[in-house]
Structure formats: structure tokens, C-alpha cells
C-alpha positions in Angstrom: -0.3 25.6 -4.2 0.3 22.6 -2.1 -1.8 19.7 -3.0 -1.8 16.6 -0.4 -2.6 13.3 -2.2 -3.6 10.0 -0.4 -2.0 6.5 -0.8 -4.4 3.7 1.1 -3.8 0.7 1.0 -3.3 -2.6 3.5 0.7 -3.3 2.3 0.5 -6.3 3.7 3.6 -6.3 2.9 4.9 -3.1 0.7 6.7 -4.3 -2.4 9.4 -2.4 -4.5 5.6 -1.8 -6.8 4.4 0.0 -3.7 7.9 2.3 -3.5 7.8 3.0 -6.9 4.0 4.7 -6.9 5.4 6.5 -3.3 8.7 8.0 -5.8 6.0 8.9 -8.5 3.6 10.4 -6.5 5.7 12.9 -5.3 6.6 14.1 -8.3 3.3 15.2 -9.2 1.7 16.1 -5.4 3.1 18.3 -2.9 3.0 15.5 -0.1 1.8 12.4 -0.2 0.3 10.0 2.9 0.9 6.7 2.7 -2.4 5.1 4.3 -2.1 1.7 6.0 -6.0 0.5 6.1 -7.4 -1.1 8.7 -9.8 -3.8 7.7 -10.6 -6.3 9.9 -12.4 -8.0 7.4 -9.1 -8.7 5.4 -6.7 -11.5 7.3 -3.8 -9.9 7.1 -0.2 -11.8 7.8 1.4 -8.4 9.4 -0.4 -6.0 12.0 -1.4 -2.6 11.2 1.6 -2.0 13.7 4.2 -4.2 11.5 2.8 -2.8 8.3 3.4 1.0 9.4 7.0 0.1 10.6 8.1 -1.8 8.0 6.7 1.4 5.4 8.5 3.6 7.8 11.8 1.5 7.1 11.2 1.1 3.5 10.5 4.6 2.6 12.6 6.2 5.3 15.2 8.1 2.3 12.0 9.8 1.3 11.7 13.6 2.0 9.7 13.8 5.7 8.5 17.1 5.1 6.6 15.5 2.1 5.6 12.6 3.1 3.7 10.7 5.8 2.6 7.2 6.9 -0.1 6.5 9.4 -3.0 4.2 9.3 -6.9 5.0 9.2 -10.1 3.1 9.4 -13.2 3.4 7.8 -14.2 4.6 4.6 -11.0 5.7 2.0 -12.6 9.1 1.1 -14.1 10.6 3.7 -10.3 10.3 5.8 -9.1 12.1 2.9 -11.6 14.4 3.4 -10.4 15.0 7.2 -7.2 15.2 5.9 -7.6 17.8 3.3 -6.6 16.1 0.5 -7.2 16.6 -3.1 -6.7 13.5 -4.4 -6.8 9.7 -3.5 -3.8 7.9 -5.6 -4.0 3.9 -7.1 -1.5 1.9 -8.8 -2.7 -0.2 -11.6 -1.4 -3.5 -12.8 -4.1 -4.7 -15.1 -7.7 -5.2 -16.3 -8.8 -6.4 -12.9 -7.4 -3.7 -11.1 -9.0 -1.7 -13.2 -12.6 -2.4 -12.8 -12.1 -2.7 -9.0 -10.6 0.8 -9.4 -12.9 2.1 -11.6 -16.0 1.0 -9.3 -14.2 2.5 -6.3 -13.8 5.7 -7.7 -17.3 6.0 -8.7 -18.1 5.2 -4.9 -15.7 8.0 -3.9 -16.6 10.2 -6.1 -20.5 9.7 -5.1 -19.7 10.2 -1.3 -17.2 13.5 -1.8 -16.8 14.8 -5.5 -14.3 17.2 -4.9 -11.5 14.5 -3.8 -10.6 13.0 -7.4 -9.1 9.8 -8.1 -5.7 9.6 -9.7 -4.4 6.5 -10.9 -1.0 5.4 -12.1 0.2 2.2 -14.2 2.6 0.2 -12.7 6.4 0.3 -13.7 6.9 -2.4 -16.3 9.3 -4.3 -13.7 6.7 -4.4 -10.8 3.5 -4.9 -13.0 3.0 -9.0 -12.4 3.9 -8.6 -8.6 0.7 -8.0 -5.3 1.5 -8.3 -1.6 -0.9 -11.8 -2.1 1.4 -12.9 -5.5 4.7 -12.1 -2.7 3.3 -14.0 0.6 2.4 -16.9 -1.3 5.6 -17.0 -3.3 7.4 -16.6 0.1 5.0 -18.9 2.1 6.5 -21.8 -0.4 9.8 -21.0 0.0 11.0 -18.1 -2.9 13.3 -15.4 -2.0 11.2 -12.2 -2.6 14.3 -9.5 -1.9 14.2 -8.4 -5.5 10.5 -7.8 -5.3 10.2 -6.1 -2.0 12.8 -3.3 -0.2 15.0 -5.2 2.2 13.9 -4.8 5.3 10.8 -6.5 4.2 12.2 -9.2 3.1 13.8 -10.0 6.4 10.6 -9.5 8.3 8.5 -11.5 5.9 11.2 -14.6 5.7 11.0 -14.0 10.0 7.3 -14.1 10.1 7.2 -17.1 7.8 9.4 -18.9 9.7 7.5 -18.5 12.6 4.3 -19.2 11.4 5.7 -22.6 10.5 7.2 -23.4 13.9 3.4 -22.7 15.1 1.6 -26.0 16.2 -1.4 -26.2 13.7 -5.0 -26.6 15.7 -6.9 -30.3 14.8 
């Protein structure tokens, strides 16, 4: 039976926490779509474009025939409704991810109850780190390449950089 499982998020950027729920994903679904969400609501430092690319680079030893990356809009469950999948995947760090979670899935599971919610703890080693926790980190000046795959960490000391060279509006 092959059972496709979805992986939204925004990855804005991915981290080595986000690479780690990709690796155990697959070992319990079939195939697995990584998800870049498009909210315009969210001010995002990367574009959906960046985002997909640099998932694209940091997941690129993964198996193709298993996994995916594209980007969606709109609500979470009903594109993994479109896409046939059985299951919508979360990583959880702590308490506050949990509620957030927990509320979501009850939302998901009130539009479409037949796509269940599957949620994994974060490694130990990943478990303090968010794309917000690494962008700020960054912003100030700390290296983030043990905390996010390398061509991230090129892009996001890049885009950094840039922003800073970037007159600021009065």
C-alpha cells in the first residue's frame, strides 16, 4: 500500500530539524511532499521561490521517487486532500508547539476526517532550534552552519548581508 504523507510548512529557512523530520518521515510513509506554504500574511525573509530551491538543494541525497517539494496555497488539508494523501506530518519541539498543533489538527480534522495528523518529536539535537530562533541568531551575526544544511547557510549569511547594505526608509 503506498501511503503519501504531507510536510507543510513556510521553511523560511529549512534547518538540519526540518531534514531530520524529512529522514523520519520516510521511514514510516511511502512518499513524502515537502510543502512550502504560501502565506502572504507571514513576512517571510526568503521567497516561496528561494525556499523551494534551497529545500531542493538540502534534500537533494533523498530518494526522488519518494519524495517531493513544491509549494501550495490555501488551506493545509484540503491540498492534501487534492493530493491524495493520508496523512499531514508535524514536528514538535515543545508545549507551545503542541497546542498550536493540537488546535490545528482538530481544524483538519473538522474540514476532512479521513486525512489524520501525525506528529513527530524533534531529535534531541534540533529540539531548541525554529527558522525564527536561526534568522534572528544570524541577523546578529552567529554562524548557523551547524543548525541548518550548508547550502543554507550560505544563502542565509548572502541574504543577510544584503539586507544590511539596503538603505533603510526614514
Amino acid at each position: 500500500m503506498d501511503i503519501l504523507a504531507i510536510y507543510p510548512g513556510t521553511f523560511d529557512p529549512p534547518t538540519l530539524g526540518h531534514v531530520s523530520l524529512v529522514e523520519r518521515g520516510l521511514t514510516i510513509f511511502n512518499r513524502l511532499i515537502v510543502a512550502v506554504a504560501q502565506n502572504p500574511l507571514k513576512r517571510t525573509l526568503f521567497t516561496v521561490a528561494e525556499r523551494l530551491e534551497l529545500l531542493r538543494e538540502s534534500l537533494k541525497d533523498f530518494p526522488a521517487d519518494r519524495l517531493e517539494i513544491e509549494s501550495y496555497d490555501g488551506l493545509t488539508v484540503e491540498y492534501a486532500r487534492d493530493k491524495g494523501a493520508a496523512a499531514i506530518l508535524r514536528g514538535l519541539r515543545a508545549t507551545a508547539d503542541f497546542d498550536y498543533e493540537f488546535q490545528m489538527a482538530l481544524m483538519n480534522r473538522h474540514v476532512n476526517h479521513d486525512i489524520q495528523s501525525v506528529f513527530l518529536m524533534a531529535d534531541y539535537q534540533w529540539f531548541f532550534i525554529s527558522s525564527s530562533v536561526v534568522k534572528e541568531a544570524a541577523s546578529l551575526g552567529a554562524d548557523m552552519s551547524a543548525l541548518v544544511p550548508p547550502p543554507v547557510a550560505l544563502k542565509l549569511q548572502r541574504k543577510l548581508q544584503n539586507a544590511k547594505r539596503k538603505p533603510r526608509p526614514l
